[in-house]
N, C-alpha and C positions, 0 to 999 in steps of 0.2 A: 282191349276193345277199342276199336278206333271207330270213331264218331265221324259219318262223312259231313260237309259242310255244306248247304243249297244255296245260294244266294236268290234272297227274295225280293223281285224286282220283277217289272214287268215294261222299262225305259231300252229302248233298242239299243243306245248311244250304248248305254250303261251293262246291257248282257256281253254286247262286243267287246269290252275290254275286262269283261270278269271270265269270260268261257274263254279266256287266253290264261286265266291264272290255274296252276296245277291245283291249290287249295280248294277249289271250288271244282265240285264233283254233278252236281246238277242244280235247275233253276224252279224255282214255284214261283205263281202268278194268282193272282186272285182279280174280281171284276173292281174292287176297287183301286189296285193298284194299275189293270187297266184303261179306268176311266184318266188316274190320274197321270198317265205316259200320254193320254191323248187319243187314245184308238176309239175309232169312230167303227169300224167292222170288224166285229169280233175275231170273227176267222179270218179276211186277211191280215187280220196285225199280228194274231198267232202265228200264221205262215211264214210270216218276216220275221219273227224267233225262233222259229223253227231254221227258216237257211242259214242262221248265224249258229245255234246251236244243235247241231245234225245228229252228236254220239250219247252227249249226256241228256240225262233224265230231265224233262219238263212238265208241272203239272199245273193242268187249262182246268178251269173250273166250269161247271153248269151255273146258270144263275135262272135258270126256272124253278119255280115255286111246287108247282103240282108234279105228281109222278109221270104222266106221261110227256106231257112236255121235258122232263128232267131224262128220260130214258132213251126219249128222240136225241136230245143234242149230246148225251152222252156216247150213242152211240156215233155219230157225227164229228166229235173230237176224239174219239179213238184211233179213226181213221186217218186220219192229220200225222201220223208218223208212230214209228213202232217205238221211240222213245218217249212217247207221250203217257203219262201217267191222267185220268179222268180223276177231276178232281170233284168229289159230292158233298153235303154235309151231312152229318149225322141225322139231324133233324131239318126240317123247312120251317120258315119263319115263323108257322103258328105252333113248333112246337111237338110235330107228329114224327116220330122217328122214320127213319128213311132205309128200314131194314129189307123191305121188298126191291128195291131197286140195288141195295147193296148187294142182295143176294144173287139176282139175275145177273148182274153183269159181270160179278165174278165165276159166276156159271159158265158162261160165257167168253170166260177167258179174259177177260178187258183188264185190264191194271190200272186198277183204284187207288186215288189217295183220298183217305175219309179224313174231312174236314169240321171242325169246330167244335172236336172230342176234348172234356174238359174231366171224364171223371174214367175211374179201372171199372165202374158200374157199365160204362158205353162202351167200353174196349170188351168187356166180357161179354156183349148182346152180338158186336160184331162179328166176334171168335166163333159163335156158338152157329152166323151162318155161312159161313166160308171155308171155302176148299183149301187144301195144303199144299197149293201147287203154282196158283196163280198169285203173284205179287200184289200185295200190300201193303199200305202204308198208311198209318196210324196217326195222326197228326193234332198232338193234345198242346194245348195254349197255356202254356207256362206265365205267361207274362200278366196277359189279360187276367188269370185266377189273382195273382197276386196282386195284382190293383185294385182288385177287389178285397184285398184284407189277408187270402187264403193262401195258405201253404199248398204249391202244386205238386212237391216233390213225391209224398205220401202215395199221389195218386198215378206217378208215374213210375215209382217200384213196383208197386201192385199191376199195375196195366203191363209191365219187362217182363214179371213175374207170369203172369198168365200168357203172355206170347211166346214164349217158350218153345213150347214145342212145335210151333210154326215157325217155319224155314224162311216159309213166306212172306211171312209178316215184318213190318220193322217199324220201330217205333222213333215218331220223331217229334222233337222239341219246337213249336212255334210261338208265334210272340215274343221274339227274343227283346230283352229290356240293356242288356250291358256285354259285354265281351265275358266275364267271366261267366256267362249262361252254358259257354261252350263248357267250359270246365267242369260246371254241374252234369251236363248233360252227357260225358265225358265217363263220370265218376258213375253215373246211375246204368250205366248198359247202354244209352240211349243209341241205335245208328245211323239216327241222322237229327240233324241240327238246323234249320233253314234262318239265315241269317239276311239282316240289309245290309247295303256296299258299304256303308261307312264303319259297321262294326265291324265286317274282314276286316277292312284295312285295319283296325286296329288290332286282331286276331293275328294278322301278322306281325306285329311290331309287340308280340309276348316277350318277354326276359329281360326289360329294362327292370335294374338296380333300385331300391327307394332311395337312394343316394343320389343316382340320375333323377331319379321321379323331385325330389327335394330341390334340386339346382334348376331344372324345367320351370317347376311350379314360383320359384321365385322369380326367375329370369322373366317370366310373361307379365305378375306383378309388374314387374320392375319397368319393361320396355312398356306398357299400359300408360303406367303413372309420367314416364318422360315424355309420353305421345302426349296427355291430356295437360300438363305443364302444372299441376299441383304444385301448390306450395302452402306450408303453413307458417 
């Protein structure tokens, strides 16, 4: 099973020189990561990740509250390129599941990624109203559960397990907290992974030695203590 890789970022500088790396198969965007890139217009900044990344997968999030507002700009960033994934939440802030709007626009052909799924409970409400034809994506917060105390894995065998038999469907790991999340994510079925630029990078640099890892870890001690001129 190979696990594609997203790079989660929504900084121009920074998609231009990740949609150059082969590892990185498409990008997710969220409104907090575009407040913090600096976009001031929603849709022109999306446009200007869109000319830089034209082939692979991008998913633009709604940040309206209510159903119809969320339906309008859903279908509004649909429109913005046929590699664009609509990105919803499961629920809206007070909590009200957002299963009318998931329903229609998958009706409708639009390619959803359903955002801020944390349990195989949301993943099976999902399943139960969608078609087996139009693309899906499933996107449970591994990281966030776990900061919280909670084992996420449990709930992401369960949630592989019931996507099954959708073709369509694909379930991906967010929140990533360390490099080895790939590896879990990896080992569970998962087929996609959405990652920040700083854990690729170390996604790439897999297969150092603990023997390398040991002379490293001493060697940055070591140049530290000679920088700060310690003595006892």
């Amino acid at each position: 099973m190979k696990t594609k890789i997203f790079c989660d970022i929504a900084e121009v500088d920074t998609i231009k020189k990740f949609n150059k790396k082969k590892i990185v198969k498409g990008f997710t965007t969220n409104p907090s990561l575009m407040r913090k890139a600096g976009a001031k217009d929603y849709k022109l900044y999306s446009k200007k990740i869109l000319k830089i990344c034209k082939n692979k997968p991008v998913s633009f999030e709604v940040f309206a509250d209510e159903y119809n507002e969320m339906k309008k700009q859903a279908i509004e960033i649909n429109k913005w390129g046929k590699n664009v994934f609509v990105k919803v939440p499961i629920a809206n802030s007070k909590g009200k599941f957002m299963g009318k709007i998931i329903k229609e626009l998958n009706k409708e052909n639009i390619k959803i990624n359903i955002t801020a799924v944390y349990t195989s409970k949301q993943t099976k409400k999902i399943l139960k109203l969608i078609n087996k034809k139009t693309k899906v994506i499933i996107s449970i917060f591994a990281g966030r559960a776990a900061d919280t105390g909670k084992d996420p894995l449990p709930e992401f065998k369960k949630s592989i397990s019931l996507a099954k038999k959708y073709k369509n469907v694909e379930i991906l790991w967010a929140s990533v907290r360390e490099p080895y999340n790939y590896l879990q994510a990896k080992q569970l079925g998962c087929q996609i992974i959405t990652v920040p630029p700083a854990i690729i990078e170390k996604i790439e640099n897999f297969g150092k030695t603990f023997d390398q890892l040991t002379k490293e870890t001493v060697r940055a001690f070591l140049k530290d203590s000679i920088k700060s001129k310690f003595k006892i």
